[in-house]
N, CA, C and O of each residue as an XYZ file, in Angstrom:
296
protein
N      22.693     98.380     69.120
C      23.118     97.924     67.827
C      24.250     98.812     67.322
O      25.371     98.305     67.357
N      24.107    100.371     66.742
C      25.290    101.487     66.305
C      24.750    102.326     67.167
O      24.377    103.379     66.650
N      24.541    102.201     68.562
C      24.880    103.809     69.435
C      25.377    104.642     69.182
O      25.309    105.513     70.049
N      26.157    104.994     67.980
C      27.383    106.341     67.756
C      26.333    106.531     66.340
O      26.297    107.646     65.818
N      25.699    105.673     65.899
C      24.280    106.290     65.073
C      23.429    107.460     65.045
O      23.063    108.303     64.227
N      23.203    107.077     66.685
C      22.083    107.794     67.500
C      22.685    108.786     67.857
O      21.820    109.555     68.277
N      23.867    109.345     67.967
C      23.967    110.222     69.033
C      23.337    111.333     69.123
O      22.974    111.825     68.054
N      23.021    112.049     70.362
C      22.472    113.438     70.092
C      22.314    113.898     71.947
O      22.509    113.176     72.924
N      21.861    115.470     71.882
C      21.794    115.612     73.530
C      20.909    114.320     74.077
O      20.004    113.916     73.346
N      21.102    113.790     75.101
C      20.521    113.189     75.805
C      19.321    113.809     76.776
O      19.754    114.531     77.674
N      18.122    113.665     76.739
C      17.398    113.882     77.953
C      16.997    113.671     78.957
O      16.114    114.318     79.520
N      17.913    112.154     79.631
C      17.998    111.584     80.944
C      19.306    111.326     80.687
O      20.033    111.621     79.739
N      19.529    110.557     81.973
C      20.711    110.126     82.625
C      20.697    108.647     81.955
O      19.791    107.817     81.885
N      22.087    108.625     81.471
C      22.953    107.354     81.165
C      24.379    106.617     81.676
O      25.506    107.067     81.885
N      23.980    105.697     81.744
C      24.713    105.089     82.787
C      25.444    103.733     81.883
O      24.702    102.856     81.442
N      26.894    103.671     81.673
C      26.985    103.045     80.644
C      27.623    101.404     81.801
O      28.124    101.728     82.877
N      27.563    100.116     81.542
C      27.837     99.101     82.099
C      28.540     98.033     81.527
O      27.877     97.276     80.819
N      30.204     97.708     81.731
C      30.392     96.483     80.925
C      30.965     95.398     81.715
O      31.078     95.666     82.911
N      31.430     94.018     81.277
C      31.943     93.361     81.541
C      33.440     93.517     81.823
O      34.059     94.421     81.263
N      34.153     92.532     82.813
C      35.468     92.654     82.397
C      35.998     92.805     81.167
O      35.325     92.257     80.295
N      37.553     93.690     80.565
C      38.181     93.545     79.164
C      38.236     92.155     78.606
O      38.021     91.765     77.458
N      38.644     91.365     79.910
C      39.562     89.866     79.043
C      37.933     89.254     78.855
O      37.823     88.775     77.726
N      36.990     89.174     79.444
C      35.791     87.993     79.179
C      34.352     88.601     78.461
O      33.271     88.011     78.437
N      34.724     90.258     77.754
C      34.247     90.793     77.152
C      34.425     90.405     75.459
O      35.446     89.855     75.048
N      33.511     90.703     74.741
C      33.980     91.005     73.490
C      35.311     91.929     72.841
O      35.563     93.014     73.365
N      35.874     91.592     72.051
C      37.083     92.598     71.864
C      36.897     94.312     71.456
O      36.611     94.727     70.333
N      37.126     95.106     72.610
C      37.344     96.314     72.612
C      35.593     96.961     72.935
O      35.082     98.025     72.586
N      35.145     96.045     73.566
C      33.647     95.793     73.520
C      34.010     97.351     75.060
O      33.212     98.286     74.986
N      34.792     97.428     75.887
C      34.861     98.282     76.623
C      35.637     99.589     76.132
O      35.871    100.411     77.018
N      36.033     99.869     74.945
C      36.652    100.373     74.531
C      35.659    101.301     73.877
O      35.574    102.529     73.875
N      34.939    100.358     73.329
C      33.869    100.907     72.631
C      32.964    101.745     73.244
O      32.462    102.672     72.608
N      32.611    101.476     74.739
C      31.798    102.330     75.479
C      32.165    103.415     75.849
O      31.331    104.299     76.046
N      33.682    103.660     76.063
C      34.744    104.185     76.135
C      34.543    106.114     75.378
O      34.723    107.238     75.846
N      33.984    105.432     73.720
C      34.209    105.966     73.073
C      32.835    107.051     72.976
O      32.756    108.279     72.975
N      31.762    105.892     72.892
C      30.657    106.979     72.941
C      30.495    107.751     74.136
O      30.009    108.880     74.083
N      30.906    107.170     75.324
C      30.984    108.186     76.410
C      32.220    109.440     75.909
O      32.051    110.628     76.184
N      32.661    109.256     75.634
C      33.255    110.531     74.713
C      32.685    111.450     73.820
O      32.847    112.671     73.822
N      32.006    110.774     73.060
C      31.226    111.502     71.874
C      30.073    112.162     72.707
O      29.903    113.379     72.622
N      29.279    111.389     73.509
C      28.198    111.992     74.127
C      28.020    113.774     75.028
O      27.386    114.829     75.002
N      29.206    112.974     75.794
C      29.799    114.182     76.324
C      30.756    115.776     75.640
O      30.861    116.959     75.965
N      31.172    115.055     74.782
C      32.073    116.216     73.702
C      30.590    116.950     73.209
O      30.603    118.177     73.308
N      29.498    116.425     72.763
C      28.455    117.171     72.187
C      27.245    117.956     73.775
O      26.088    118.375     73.813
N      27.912    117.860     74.399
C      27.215    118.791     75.643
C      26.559    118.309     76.635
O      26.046    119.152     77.371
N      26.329    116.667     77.034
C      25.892    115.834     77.596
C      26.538    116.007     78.783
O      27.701    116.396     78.683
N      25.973    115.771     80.216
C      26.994    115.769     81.317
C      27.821    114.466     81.002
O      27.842    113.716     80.027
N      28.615    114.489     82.419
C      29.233    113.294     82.627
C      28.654    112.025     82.781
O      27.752    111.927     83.613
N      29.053    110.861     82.033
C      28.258    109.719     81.363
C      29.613    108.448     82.932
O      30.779    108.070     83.040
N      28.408    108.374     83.626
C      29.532    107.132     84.433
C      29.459    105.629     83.415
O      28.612    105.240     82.611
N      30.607    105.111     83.829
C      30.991    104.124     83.216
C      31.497    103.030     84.066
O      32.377    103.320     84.876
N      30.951    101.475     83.983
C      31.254    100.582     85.206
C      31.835     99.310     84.169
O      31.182     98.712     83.315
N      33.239     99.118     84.532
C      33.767     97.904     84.515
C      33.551     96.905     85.556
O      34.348     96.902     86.493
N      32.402     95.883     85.536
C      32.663     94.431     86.870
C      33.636     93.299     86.113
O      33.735     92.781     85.001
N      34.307     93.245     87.456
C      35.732     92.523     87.296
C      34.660     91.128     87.499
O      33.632     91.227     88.169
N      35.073     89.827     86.812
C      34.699     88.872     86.769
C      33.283     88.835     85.873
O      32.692     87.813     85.524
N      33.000     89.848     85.668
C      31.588     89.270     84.607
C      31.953     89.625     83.317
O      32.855     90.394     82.985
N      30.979     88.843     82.432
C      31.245     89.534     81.327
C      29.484     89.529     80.749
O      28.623     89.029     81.472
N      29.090     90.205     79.251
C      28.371     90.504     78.537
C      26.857     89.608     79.392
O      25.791     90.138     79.705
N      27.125     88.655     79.518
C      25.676     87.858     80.070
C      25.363     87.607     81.502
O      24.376     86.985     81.895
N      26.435     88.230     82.374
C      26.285     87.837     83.834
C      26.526     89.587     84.532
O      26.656     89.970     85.695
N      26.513     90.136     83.566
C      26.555     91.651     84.292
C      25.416     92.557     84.785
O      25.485     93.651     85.345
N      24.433     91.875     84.459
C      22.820     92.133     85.010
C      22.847     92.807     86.330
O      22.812     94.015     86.565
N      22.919     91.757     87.189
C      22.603     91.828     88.409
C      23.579     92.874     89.503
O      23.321     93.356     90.606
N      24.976     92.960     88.479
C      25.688     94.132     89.551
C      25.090     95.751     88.895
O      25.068     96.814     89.514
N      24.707     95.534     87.671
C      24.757     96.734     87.234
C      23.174     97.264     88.100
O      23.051     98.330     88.704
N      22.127     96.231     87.949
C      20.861     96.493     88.437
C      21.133     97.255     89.860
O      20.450     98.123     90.402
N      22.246     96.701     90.249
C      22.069     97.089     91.748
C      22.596     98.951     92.102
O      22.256     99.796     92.929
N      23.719     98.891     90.777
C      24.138    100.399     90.885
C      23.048    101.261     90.431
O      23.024    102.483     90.579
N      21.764    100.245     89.629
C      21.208    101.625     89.055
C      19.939    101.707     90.420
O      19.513    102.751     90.913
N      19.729    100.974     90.621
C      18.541    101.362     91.901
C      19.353    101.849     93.240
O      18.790    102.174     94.285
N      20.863    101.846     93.019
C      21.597    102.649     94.060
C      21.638    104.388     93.813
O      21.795    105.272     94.655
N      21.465    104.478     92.563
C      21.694    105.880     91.759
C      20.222    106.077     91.791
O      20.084    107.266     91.502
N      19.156    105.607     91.966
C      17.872    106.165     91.920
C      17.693    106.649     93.597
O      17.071    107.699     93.763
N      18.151    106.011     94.702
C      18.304    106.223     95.604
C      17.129    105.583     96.229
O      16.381    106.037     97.096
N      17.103    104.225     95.510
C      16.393    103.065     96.306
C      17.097    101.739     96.502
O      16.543    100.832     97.123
């Protein structure tokens, strides 16, 4: 909903995921952009961030699912 609300150290790993720019909401990647900035400026490691080319907001499920059970190392 306001993620830049919440911010604070993190105690797991975050993994941020969006759609393409053009079939996204406007600045909707920009925006992730940003709290991965904020997160990290306040002492958080490095926050990865995934643009999939061709999806946007409702079809990005299934690539992102796959990076995160790739990053669990299953």
């Amino acid at each position: 909903m306001a993620p830049l609300g919440n911010i604070r150290k993190l105690g797991t790993r975050l993994i941020l995921f969006t759609g393409e720019r053009s079939k996204e909401m406007m600045a909707r990647f920009e925006e992730n952009l940003y709290l991965k900035s904020v997160l990290e400026g306040i002492g958080n490691g490095e926050i990865p961030i995934y643009e999939f080319e061709g999806k946007d907001h409702g079809t990005v499920l299934e690539p992102a699912f796959e990076l995160i059970l790739k990053d669990m190392g299953i």
